[in-house]
C-alpha positions in Angstrom: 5.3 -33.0 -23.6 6.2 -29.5 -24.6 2.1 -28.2 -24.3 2.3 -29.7 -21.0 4.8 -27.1 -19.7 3.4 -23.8 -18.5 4.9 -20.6 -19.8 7.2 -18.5 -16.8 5.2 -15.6 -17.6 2.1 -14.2 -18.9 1.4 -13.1 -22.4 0.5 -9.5 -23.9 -1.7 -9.4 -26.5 -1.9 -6.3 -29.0 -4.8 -4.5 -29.3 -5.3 -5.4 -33.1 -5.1 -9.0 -32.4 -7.4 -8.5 -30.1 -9.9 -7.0 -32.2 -9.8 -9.1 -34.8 -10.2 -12.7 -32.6 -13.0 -11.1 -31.1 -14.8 -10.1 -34.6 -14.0 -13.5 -36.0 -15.5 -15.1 -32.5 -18.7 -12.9 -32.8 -19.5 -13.4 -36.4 -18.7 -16.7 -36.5 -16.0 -17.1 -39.3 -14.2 -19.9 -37.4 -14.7 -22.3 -35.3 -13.1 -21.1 -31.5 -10.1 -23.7 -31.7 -9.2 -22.5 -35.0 -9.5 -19.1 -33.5 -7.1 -19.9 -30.8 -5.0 -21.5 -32.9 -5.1 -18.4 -35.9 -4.1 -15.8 -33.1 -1.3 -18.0 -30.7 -4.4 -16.9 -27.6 -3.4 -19.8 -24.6 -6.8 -20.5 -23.6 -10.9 -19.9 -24.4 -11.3 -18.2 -20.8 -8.7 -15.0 -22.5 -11.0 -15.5 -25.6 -14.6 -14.6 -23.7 -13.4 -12.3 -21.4 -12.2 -10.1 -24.2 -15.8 -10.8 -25.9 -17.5 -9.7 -22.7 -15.6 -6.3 -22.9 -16.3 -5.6 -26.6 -19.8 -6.4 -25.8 -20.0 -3.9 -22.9 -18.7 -1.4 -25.0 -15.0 -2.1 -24.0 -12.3 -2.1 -26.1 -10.3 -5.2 -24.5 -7.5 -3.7 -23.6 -4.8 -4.5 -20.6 -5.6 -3.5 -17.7 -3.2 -0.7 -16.7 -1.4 -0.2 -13.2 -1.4 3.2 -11.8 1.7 5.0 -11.3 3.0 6.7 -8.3 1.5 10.4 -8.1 4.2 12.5 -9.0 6.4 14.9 -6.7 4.7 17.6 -5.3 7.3 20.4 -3.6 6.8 21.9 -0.3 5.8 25.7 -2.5 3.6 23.6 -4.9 1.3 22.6 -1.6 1.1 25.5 -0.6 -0.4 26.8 -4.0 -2.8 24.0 -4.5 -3.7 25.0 -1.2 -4.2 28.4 -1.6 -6.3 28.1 -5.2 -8.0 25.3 -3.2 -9.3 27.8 -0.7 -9.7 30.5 -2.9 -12.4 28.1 -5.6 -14.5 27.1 -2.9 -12.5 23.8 -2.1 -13.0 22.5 -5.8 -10.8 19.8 -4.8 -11.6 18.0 -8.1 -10.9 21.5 -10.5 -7.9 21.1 -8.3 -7.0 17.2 -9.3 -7.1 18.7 -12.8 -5.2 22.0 -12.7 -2.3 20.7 -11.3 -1.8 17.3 -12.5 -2.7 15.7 -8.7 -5.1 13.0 -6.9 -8.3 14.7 -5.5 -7.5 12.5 -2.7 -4.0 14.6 -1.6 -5.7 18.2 -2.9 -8.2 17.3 -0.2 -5.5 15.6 2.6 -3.0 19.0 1.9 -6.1 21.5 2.6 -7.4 19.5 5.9 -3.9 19.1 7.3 -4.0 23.3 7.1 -7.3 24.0 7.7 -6.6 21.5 11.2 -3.5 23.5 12.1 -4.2 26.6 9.9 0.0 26.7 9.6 1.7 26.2 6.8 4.4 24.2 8.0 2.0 21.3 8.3 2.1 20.6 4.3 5.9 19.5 5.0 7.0 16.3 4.7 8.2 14.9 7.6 8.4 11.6 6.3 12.0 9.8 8.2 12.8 13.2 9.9 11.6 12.8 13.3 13.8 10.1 14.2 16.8 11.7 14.9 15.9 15.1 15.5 16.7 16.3 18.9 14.5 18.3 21.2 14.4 22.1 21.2 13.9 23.1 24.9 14.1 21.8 28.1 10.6 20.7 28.4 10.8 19.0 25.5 14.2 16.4 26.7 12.7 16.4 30.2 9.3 14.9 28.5 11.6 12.6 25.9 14.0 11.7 28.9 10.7 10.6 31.1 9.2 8.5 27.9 12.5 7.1 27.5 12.9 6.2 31.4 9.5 4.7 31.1 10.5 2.4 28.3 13.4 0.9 30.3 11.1 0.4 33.5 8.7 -1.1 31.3 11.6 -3.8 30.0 12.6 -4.6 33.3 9.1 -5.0 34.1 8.6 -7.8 31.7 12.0 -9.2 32.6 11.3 -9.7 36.3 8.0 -11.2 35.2 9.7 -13.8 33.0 12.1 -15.0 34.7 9.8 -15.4 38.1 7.4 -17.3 35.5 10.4 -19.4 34.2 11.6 -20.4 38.2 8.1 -21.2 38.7 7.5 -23.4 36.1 10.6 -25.1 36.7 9.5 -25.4 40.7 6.1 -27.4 39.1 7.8 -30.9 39.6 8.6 -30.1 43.6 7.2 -32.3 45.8 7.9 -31.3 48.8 7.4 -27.2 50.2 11.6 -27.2 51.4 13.0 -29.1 48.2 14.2 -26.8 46.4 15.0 -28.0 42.4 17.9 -25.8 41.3 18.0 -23.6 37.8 20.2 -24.6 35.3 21.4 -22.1 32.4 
């Protein structure tokens, strides 16, 4: 009953142990139960995929999660930027000089080329919410947008509750009966 239970979580294997099952699979020392048994490996499928990979040239080891690119300050940008520009957009070099994904070296430099300001490489990310306009075009524009919103809602609101008195009106026989609305 107890081999019948599957395990909460899956098993890590080391690297050695690895190794070795996967020699003793290839040159046929033991039979592959005896292998599985030898190493505590749950199942042949874990057994050839690790063969596959030796035979590829792989060691078989875990498969690793990337990590979260690390912090990049406001000043740093700007620098990556800057050497960026200066190598010819070596985006790649870039990657490797200062520890970053080619993919953001590249994003950083478009977002200034696009608005060839500096303030573009902040990050803005939760800030906008709150902020409140800086002129009086800008709360005339924000009051409008926000006017529109509400016209909008009452819009739909009209819409549903004429749909709602006509769908309860369905059952009316007659043009003057009337069926009343109950809440």
């Amino acid at each position: 009953m107890a081999n019948l239970e599957r395990p909460v979580h899956n098993r890590r294997y080391p690297k050695k142990l690895k190794l070795r099952a996967v020699r003793d699979y290839r040159n046929h020392r033991l039979p592959t139960k005896e292998i599985l048994l030898k190493y505590d490996i749950r199942g042949l499928s874990q057994l050839r995929n690790w063969v596959i990979l030796y035979n590829n040239g792989k060691e078989p080891v875990r498969k690793r999660v990337r990590k979260m690119g690390r912090k990049v300050s406001y000043d740093e940008k700007i620098e990556i930027v800057k050497w960026v520009l200066k190598h010819n957009h070596d985006y790649k070099q870039a990657a490797q000089k200062f520890d970053i994904t080619y993919s953001r070296a590249y994003a950083w430099t478009q977002k200034y080329e696009q608005a060839n300001d500096w303030t573009a490489l902040k990050d803005r990310h939760g800030k906008t919410r709150g902020r409140q306009p800086a002129d009086r075009e800008e709360q005339l524009l924000k009051e409008i947008r926000d006017l529109k919103a509400k016209l909008r809602e009452r819009e739909v609101q009209i819409a549903f509750s004429k749909k709602l008195i006509e769908i309860s009106n369905r059952e009316v026989k007659r043009p003057n009966d009337i069926k009343r609305f109950k809440k």
